[in-house]
C-alpha positions in Angstrom: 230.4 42.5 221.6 227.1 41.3 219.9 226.7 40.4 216.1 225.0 43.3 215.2 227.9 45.3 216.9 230.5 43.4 215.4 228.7 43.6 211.6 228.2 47.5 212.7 231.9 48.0 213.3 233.4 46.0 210.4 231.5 47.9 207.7 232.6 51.3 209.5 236.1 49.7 208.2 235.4 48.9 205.2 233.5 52.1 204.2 236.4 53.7 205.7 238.5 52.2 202.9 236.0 52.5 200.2 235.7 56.2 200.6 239.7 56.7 200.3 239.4 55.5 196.8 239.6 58.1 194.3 238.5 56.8 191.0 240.5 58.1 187.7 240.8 57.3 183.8 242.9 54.2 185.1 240.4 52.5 187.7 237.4 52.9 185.3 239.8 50.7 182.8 240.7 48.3 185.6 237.2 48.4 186.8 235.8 47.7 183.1 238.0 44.8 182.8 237.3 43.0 185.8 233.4 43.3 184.9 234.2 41.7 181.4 235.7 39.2 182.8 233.0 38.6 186.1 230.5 38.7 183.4 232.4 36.2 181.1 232.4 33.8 184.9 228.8 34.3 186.0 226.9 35.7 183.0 225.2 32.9 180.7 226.1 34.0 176.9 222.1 34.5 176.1 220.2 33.2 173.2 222.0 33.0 170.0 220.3 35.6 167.2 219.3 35.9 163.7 221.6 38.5 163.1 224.1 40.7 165.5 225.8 43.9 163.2 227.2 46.9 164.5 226.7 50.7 162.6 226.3 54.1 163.3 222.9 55.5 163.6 223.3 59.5 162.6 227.1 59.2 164.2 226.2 57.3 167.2 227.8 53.5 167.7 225.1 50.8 167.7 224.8 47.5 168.0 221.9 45.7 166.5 220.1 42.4 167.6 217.2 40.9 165.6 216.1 37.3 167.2 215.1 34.0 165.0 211.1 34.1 164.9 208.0 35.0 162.7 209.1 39.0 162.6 207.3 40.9 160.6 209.0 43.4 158.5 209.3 46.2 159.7 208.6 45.4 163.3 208.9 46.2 166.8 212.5 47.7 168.3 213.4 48.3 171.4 216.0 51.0 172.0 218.0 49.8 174.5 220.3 51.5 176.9 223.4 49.7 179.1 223.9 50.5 183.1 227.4 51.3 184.5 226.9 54.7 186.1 227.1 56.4 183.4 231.2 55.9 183.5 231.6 52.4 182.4 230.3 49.4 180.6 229.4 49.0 177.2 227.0 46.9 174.7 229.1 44.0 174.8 228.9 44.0 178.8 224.9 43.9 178.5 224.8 41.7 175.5 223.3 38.8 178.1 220.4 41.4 179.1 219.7 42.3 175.6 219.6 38.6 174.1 217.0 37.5 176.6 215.4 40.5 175.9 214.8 40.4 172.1 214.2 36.1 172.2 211.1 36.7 174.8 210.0 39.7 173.5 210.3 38.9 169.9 211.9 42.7 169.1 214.8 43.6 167.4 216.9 45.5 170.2 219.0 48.5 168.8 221.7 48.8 171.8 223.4 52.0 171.8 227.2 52.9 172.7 226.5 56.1 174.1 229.7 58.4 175.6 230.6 58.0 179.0 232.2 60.4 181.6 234.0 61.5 182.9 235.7 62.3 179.5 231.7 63.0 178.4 229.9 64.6 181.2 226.4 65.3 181.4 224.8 65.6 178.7 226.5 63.6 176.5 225.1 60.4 177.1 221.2 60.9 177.1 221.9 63.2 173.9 223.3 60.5 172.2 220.3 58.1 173.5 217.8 60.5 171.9 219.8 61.0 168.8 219.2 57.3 168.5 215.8 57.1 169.1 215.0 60.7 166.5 216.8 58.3 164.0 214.4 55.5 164.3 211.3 57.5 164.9 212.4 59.0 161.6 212.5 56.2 159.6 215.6 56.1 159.2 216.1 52.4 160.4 213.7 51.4 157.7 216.1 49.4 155.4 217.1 47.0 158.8 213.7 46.5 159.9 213.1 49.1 162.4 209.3 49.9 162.4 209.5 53.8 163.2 205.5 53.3 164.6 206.4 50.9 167.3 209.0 52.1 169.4 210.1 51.2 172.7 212.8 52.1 175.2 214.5 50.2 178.1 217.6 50.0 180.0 219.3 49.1 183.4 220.2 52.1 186.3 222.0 54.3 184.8 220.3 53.2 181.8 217.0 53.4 182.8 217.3 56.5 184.2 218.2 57.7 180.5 214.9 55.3 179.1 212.9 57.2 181.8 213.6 60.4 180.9 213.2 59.6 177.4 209.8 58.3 178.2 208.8 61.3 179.5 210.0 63.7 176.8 208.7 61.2 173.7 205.7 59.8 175.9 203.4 60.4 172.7 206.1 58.6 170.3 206.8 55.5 172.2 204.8 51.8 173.0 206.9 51.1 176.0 209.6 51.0 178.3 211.6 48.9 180.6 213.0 50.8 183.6 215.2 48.0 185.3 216.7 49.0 188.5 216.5 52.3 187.8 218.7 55.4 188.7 215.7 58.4 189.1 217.6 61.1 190.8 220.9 62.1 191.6 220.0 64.8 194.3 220.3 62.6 197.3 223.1 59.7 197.6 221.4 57.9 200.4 218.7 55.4 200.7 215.8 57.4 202.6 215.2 54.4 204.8 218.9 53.0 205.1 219.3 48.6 205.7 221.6 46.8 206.3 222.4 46.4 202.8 223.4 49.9 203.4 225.9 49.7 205.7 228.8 49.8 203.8 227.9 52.9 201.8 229.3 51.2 198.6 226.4 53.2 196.7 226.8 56.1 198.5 230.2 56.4 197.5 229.3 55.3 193.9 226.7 58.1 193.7 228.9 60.6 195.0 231.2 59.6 192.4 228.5 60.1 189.9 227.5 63.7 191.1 230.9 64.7 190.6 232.3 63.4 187.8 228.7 63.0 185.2 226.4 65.6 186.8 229.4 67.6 187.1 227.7 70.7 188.2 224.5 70.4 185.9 221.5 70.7 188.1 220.2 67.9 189.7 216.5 68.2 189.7 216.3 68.5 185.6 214.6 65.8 185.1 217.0 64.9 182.4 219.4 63.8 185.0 216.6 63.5 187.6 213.4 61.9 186.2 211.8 61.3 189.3 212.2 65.7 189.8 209.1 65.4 186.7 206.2 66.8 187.8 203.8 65.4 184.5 203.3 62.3 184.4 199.8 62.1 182.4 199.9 59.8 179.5 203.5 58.1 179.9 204.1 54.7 177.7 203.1 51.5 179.5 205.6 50.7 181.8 207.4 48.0 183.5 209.7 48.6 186.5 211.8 46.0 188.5 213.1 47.0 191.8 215.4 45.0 194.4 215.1 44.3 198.0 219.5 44.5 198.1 219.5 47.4 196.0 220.4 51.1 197.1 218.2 52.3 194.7 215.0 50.4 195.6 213.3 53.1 197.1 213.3 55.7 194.1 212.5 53.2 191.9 209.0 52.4 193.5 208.8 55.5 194.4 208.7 56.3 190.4 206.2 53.4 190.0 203.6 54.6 192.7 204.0 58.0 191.0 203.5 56.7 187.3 200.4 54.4 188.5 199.0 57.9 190.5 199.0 59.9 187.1 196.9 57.2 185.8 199.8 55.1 183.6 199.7 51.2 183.2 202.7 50.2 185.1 203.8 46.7 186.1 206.0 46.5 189.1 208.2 43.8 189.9 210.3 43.7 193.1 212.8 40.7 193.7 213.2 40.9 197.4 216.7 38.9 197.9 217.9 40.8 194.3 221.4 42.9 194.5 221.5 45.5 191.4 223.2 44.5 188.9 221.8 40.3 189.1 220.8 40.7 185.6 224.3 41.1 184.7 225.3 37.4 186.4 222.6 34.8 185.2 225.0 31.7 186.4 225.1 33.7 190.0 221.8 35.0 189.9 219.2 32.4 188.3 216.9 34.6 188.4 219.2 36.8 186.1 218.0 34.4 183.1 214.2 34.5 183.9 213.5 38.4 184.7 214.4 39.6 181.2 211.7 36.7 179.9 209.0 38.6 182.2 210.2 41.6 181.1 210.0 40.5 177.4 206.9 38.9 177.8 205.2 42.5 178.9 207.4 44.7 176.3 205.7 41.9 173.5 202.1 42.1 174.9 202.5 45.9 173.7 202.9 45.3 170.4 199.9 44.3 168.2 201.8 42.7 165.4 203.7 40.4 168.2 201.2 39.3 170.6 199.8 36.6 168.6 203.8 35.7 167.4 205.2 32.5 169.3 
């Protein structure tokens, strides 16, 4: 039997086992616990911050990061949204994402605890995004700092599908966003060009999850659950979009740049070639984990005119 045969065959088994799992209230727990405590393991703690507070912005859960630095008051905030496939994670599991975030970008990060399905299914999540982001466009962070006139959102898959939808619908409101391994459509589970790092079908099976349990019978080219399904694009906030070579969802993703850069936005796309999703989560694993965000920081400040001239 050659390799390839033999690699061919063992990830028929071990799909074969993956798709007999059938995910309930009780695995999400389990699975939530065991990414606590890989991210405790692998995940460097970030950089320590001015302050860190938790509130409710207009009923949603928040929690609130402002760096050490020459801020001004108010200044640049970056609404930031956490990955997990819409069914898991939390602020606390990104916190490592969002530290790096707000020291190299010099914002204040307002990270949001949105609901989660399947208890919250579609659209529970993104409402609670944009409730967020209505209350700081309001104003209505004023008293923390929040400048309501410089704006930004950014999050990671599932997270920056919801940043890229919200791009799309407050494209005239916003400075920025950070699309980071992005989820852009949940129409189709598999990779259009499938790799090798697709043999085991761990996202397909992931995705199909999704479909059921968050899309859960919503249609799937709105491009509030879709963004990629959006057919304007004109005049989108500067954009900056990281894609990986070991990721299922690499090819949406620069799919979503090419498209953004055709309709005549600024985009920045980064692509880490030898990058699982999910590295940014594991900065002890992943070096590179620790240095993306300060890229990604460094573009999100270069927005801002009070900030570029900040060190």
């Amino acid at each position: 039997m050659t390799k390839p045969n033999f690699i061919e065959s063992l990830a028929g088994v071990i799909t074969e086992q993956v798709q007999k799992l059938t995910p309930d209230a009780d695995f999400l727990e389990t699975f939530q616990d065991n990414f606590r405590t890989a991210t405790r393991r692998f995940d460097a703690p970030g950089p320590e911050m001015r302050v860190t507070e938790e509130f409710e912005a207009d009923g949603v859960a928040v929690k609130y990061f402002v760096p050490f630095g020459p801020l001004p008051d108010p200044s640049p905030t970056l609404i930031y949204v956490h990955g997990g496939g819409f069914v898991t994670c939390d602020t606390d599991s990104h916190a490592g994402i969002i530290r790096r975030l707000a020291n190299s970008s010099l914002c204040r990060v307002v990270s949001v605890d949105y609901r989660l399905a399947p208890e919250h299914p579609f659209p529970a999540g993104p409402d609670d995004v944009e409730r967020v982001l209505q209350w700081a466009l309001a104003g209505k962070g004023l008293s923390r700092g929040i400048d309501p006139d410089n704006i930004a959102v950014g999050g990671d898959s599932a997270g920056g599908n919801i940043s890229a939808w919200l791009g799309q619908a407050y494209r005239n409101d916003l400075r920025a966003q950070l699309l980071l391994y992005p989820l852009m459509q949940l129409v189709d589970v598999k990779p259009a060009k499938p790799g090798p790092q697709d043999w085991l079908q761990i996202g397909t099976v992931a995705l199909k999850y999704i479909q059921e349990h968050y899309v859960a019978g919503a249609d799937p080219t709105d491009p509030k659950v879709s963004p990629l399904y959006e057919t304007d694009l004109v005049g989108l906030p500067p954009a900056w979009v990281l894609t990986c070579g070991l990721d299922p969802l690499r090819d949406e993703g620069k799919l979503y740049a090419e498209k953004m850069i055709a309709a005549g936005n600024v985009v920045e796309h980064r692509y880490e070639r030898t990058m699982p999703h999910g590295f940014l989560n594991f900065a002890k694993a992943f070096p590179k984990g620790g240095t993306v965000p300060l890229d990604a920081g460094e573009f999100l400040r270069n927005q801002f005119d009070v900030l570029k001239d900040l060190t």
